[in-house]
C-alpha positions in Angstrom: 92.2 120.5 -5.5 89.7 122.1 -8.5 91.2 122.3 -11.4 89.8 123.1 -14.7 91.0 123.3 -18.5 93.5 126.3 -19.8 95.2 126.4 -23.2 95.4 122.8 -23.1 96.9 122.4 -19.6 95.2 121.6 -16.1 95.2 124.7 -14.1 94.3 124.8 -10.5 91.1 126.7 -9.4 91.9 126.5 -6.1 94.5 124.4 -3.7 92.0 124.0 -0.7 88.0 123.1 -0.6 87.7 127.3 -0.8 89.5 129.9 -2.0 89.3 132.6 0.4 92.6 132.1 2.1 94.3 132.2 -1.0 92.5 135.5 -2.0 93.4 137.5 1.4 96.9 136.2 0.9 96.9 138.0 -2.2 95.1 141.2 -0.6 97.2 140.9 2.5 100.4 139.2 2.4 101.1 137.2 -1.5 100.0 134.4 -3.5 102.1 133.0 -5.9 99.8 131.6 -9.4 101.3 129.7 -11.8 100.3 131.8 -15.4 102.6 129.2 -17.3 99.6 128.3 -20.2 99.6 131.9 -21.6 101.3 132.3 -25.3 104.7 133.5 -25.3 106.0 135.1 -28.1 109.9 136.4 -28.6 110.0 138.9 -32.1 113.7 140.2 -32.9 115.6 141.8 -35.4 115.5 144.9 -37.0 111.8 145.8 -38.3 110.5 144.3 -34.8 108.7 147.3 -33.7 107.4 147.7 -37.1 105.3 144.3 -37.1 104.2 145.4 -33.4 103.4 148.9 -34.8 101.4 146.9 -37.9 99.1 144.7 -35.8 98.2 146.6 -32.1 96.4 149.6 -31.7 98.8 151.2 -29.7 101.8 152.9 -30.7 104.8 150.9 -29.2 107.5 153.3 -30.8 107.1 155.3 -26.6 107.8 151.7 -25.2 111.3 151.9 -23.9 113.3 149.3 -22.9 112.8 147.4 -19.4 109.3 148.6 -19.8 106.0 146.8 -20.4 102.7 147.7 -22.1 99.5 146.5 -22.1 98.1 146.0 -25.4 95.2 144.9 -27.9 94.8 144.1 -31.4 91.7 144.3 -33.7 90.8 142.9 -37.0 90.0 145.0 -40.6 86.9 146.1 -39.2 88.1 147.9 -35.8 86.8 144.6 -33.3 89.1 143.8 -30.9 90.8 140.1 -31.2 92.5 139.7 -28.1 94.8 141.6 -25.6 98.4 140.7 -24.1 101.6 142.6 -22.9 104.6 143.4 -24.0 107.9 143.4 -22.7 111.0 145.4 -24.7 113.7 143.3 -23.7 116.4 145.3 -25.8 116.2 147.5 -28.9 115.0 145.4 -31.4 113.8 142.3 -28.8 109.9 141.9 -27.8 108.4 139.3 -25.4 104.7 139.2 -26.2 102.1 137.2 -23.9 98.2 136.7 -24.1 95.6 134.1 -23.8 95.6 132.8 -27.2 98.0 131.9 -29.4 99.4 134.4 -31.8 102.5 133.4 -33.7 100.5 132.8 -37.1 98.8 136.2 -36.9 102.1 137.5 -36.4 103.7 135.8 -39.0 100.7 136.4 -41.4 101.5 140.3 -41.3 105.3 140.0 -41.2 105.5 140.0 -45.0 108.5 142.3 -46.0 109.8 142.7 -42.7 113.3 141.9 -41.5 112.2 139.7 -38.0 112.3 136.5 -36.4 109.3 135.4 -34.6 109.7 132.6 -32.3 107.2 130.7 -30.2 108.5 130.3 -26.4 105.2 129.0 -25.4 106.5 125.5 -24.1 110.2 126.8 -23.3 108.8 129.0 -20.9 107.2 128.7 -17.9 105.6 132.0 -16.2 104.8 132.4 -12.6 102.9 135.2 -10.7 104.0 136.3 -7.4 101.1 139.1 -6.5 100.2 140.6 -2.8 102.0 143.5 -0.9 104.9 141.3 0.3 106.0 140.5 -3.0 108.9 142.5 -3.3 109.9 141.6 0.1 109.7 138.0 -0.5 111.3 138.5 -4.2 114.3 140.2 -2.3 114.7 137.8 0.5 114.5 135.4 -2.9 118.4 137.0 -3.9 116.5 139.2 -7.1 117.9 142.8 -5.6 117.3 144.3 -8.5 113.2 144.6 -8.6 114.0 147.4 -5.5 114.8 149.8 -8.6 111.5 148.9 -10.6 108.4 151.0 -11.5 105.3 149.9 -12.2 105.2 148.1 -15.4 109.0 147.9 -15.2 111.2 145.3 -15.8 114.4 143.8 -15.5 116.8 140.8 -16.2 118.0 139.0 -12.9 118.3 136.0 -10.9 116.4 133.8 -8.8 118.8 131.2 -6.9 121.1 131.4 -9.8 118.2 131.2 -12.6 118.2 133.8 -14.8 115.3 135.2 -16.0 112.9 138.1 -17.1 110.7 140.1 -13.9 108.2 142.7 -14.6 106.3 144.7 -11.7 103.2 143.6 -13.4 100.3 141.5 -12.4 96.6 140.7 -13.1 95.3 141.5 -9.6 95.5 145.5 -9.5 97.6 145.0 -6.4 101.8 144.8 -6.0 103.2 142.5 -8.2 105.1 140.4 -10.3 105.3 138.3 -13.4 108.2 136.2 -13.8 109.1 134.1 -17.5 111.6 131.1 -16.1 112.8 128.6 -18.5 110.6 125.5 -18.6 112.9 123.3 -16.7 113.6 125.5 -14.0 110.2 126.6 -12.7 109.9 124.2 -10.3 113.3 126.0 -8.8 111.7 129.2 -8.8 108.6 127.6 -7.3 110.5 126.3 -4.5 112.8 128.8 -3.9 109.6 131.7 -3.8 107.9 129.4 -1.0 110.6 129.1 0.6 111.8 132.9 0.8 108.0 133.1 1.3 107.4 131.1 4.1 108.3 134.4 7.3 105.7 136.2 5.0 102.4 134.4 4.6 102.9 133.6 1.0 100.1 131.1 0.0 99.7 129.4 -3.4 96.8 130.7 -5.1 94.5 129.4 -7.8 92.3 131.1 -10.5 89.1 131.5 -8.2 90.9 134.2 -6.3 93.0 135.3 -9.2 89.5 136.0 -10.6 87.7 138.2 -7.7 91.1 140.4 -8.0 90.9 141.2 -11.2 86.9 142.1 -11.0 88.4 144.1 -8.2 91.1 146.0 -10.2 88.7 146.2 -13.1 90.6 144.0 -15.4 88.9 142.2 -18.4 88.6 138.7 -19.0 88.7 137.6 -22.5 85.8 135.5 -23.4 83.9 136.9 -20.3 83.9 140.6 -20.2 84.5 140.8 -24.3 85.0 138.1 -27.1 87.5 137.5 -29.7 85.6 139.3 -32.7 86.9 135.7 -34.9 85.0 133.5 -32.9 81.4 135.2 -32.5 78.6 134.8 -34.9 76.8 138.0 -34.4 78.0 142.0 -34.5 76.3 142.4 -31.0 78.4 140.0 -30.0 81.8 142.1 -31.0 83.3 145.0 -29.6 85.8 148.2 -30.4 88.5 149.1 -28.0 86.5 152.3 -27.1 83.6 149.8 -26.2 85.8 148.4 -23.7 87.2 151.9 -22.0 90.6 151.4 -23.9 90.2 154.4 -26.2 93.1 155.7 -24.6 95.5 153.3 -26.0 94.7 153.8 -29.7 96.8 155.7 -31.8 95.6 156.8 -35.1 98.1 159.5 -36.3 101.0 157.1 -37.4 102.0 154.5 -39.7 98.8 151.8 -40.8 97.7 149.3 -38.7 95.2 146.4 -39.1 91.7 148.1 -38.3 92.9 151.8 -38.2 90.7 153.2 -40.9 87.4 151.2 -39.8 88.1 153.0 -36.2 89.1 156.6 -37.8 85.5 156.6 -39.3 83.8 155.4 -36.1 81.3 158.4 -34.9 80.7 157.7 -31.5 81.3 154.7 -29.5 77.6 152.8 -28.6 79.0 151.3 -25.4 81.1 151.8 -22.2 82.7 149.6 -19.8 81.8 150.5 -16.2 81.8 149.5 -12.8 78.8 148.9 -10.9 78.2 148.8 -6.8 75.0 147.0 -6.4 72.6 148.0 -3.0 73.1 145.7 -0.6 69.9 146.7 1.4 67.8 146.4 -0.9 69.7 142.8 -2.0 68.9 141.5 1.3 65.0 142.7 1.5 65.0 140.8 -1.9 65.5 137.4 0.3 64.4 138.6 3.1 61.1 139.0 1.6 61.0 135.5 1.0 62.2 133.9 4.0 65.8 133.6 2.9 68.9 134.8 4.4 71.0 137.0 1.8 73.0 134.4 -0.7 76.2 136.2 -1.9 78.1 134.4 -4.6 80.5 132.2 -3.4 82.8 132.8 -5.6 83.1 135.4 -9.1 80.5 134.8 -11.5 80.7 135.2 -15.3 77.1 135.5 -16.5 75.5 138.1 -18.4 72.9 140.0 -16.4 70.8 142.7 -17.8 70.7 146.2 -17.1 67.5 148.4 -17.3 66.6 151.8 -16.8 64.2 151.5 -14.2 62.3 149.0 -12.0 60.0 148.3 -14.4 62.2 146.4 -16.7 60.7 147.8 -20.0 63.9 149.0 -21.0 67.3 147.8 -21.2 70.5 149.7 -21.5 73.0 147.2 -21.1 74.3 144.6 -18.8 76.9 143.2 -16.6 79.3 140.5 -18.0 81.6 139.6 -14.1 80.6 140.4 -11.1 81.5 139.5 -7.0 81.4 140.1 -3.4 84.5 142.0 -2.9 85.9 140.7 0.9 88.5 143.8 1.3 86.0 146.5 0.1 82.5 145.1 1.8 80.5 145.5 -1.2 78.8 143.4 -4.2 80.6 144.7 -7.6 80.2 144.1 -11.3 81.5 145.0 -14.7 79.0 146.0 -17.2 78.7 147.2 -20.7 76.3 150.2 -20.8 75.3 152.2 -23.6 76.7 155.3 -24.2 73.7 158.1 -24.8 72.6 156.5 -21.2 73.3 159.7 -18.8 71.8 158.6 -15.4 74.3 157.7 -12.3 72.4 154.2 -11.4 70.9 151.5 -13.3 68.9 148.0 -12.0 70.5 144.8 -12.2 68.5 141.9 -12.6 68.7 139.7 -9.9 66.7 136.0 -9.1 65.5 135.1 -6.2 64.1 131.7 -5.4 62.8 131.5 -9.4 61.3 134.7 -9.9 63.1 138.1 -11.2 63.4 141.1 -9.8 65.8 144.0 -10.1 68.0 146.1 -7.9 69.7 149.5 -7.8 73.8 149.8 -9.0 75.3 152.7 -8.9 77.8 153.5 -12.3 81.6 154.3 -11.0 84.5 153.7 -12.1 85.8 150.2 -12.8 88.7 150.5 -11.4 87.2 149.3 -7.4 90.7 148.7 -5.7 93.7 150.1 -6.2 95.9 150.5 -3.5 98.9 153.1 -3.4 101.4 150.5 -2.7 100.9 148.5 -6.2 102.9 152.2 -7.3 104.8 153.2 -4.4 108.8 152.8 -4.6 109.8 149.4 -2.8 111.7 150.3 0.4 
């Protein structure tokens, strides 16, 4: 197994020497990921939507119950901090989860307000069960219920007599869906998910294929495709939500929230998130030219890689922060940062070959590379 290091836990990258199997398991049956090191975060009582409404840029007050939104937050200054989801579990009940912890910045702007915040983190486990046999395998698993949810819905049910929270949610922009167990009992859903699983191909999967979905799906990574604006040195090194293609989730007509007025007088936006297919023909004369047979990455890589306007590299309009071979789509994609004024449909990416630097055509689409019709079909 290769594991690495995640909010203070081992994590598996992968179960076997490579990950493929465990990605096309995800892309054509399921892969079940255990997610248990994210933050968890319960917030009741009665001003509960308020704090929400007081710290992320989006307005939560449309969030109805049994439903789940993504979300980020920002600082003073309009830079983003961090993103998550939340779950409304009841009318005055939120179960918040991200990457890094967030109780004290919660608690920190919960002055005056009537709520209870309460760290689950180590109380609850959380397990991802991703791939377009999930539902299947989730039904065979006794949890009925999920047959009645819509994407980004959720619902309170059991698993082999464990209760617990499911959302049709995922981080692999294919069917899915995140389940929040109690600690002790994850190993029981664990085991009772293979099991169900085992007719259906379900495979456990580690964070090397979790990672080429979500470049697939277009989904950020925290600390790879942006940076928590409280941990950077530099301004360059920050961004606004609009500089990450989340402009539609900010809200500015309604009660303050932390960075509202520093993104009311923002202009224009200097950057874009975008998708980029990069030319495979002219990739493989690259190596060809020097004797080499075409090297595609083995795996998603997480390296910045500039972006110019032409081949003669004199000019640089942005540059690509994740990028892979996709398997299910047959093509080399990216996600890149490009400045805004920058109107042409293609851009080179720098690419090395044997030492030496050279550049590439990618064309600019939309980020959003896979997204199949099932992940919002109704679940027969």
């Amino acid at each position: 197994m290769d594991w690495t290091r995640w909010a203070g836990h081992y994590a598996p990258r992968s179960y076997q020497l490579q990950h493929e199997n465990e990605y096309y398991s995800i892309r054509t049956a399921a892969g079940l990921i255990d997610i248990s090191p994210l933050f968890k975060v319960r917030i009741t009582g009665p001003d509960s939507l308020a704090l929400l409404n007081r710290i992320f840029v989006r307005d939560l007050s449309r969030l109805k119950e049994g439903r789940v939104a993504y979300v980020v937050w920002c600082d003073a200054e309009g830079f983003v901090l961090g993103d998550g989801t939340v779950l409304r579990e009841g009318p005055d009940t939120y179960f918040f989860t991200s990457e890094d912890p967030t109780a004290a910045w919660l608690n920190r702007h919960a002055s005056g307000l009537n709520v209870v915040i309460t760290d689950e983190t180590e109380t609850l486990a959380g397990l991802a069960l991703q791939g377009p046999s999930s539902a299947k395998i989730l039904i065979h698993a006794g949890a009925e219920s999920i047959r009645e949810l819509k994407y980004f819905g959720a619902t309170y049910t059991s698993v082999n007599g464990i209760e617990l929270w499911i959302s049709r949610s995922g981080y692999t922009g294919d069917l899915g869906y995140e389940m929040w167990p109690p600690a002790d009992r994850a190993l029981d859903i664990w085991d009772t998910l293979m099991e169900a699983g085992s007719g259906f191909a379900l495979r456990a999967t580690g964070l090397k294929a979790l990672d080429v979905c979500r470049i697939e799906a277009g989904l950020l990574n925290k600390g790879v495709d942006f940076h928590n604006a409280s941990r950077v040195l530099i301004r360059e090194q920050k961004s606004m939500p609009y500089d990450l293609g989340l402009g539609w989730m900010v809200h500015l007509d309604r009660e303050p929230f932390v960075g509202q007025s520093a993104l009311r007088k923002l202009q224009q936006p200097e950057w874009n998130m975008v998708g980029l297919e990069i030319d495979w023909s002219q990739t493989r004369d690259l190596y060809e030219s020097r004797g080499l047979p075409p090297m595609l990455p083995a795996e998603a890589w997480s390296l910045s890689a500039p972006l110019y306007r032409d081949h003669a590299r004199q000019c640089q309009v942005g540059y690509a922060t994740s990028g892979t071979w996709s398997p299910v789509l047959k093509k080399y994609i990216a996600l890149a940062t490009i400045k805004k004024t920058y109107s042409s449909e293609t851009v080179q990416i720098e690419l090395t070959v044997e030492h030496s630097r050279h550049s590439v055509d990618a064309r600019i689409v939309s980020p959003r590379f896979y997204d199949p019709p099932h992940k919002r079909a109704p679940v027969e």
